[in-house]
N, C-alpha and C positions, 0 to 999 in steps of 0.2 A: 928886728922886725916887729917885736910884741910891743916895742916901747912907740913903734909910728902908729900901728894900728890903735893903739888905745889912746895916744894923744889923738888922732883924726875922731876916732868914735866919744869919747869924751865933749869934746868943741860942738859936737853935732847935735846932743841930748839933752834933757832937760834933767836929768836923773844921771848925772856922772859915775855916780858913788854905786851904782849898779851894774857899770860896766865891766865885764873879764872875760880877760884873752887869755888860751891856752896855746900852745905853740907843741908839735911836735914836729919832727925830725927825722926824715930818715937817709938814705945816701945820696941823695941827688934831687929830694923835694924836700919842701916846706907846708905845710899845713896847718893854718892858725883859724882857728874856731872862735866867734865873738859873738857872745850874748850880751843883750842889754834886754833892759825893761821891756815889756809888751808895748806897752802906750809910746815908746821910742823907738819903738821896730820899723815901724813907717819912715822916722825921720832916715834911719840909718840905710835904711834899701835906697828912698827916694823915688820921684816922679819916674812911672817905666824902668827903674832897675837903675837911674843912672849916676847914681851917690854912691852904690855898692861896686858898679862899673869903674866910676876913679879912683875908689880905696884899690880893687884889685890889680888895676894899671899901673896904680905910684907900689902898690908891695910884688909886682913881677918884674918893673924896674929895681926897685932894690933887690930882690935875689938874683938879678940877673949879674949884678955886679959879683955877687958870690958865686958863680955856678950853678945856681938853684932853680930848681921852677920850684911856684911859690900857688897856693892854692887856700882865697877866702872861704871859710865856711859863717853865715849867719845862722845862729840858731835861735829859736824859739826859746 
């Protein structure tokens, strides 16, 4: 899951080399936290929310395959 989120947020920025994913874990969820640059915050939310809405659609389809709900966090 840390290896899609950060290829999809990578492809999307101007400042790749900025990006990091953390992933924790616990019994039945997933929660992966992604920071990038300030001046690529914009690109990675998107127009009303809807860039950060298909990163979280394609990583709750992938834990879904696992049993997981799966839960984007964007940070500052």
């Amino acid at each position: 899951m840390k290896e899609l989120i950060t290829f999809i947020a990578e492809k999307l920025v101007d400042e790749p080399e900025e990006v990091d994913v953390t992933c924790r874990e616990d019994d039945d969820s997933l929660t992966i936290e992604l920071r990038v640059a300030q001046e690529d915050l914009g690109k990675v939310i998107g127009k009303q929310g809807r860039t950060a809405r298909a990163m979280r659609t394609v990583l709750a389809t992938a834990a879904a395959r696992l049993d997981k709900r799966s839960r984007l966090e964007i940070l500052e």
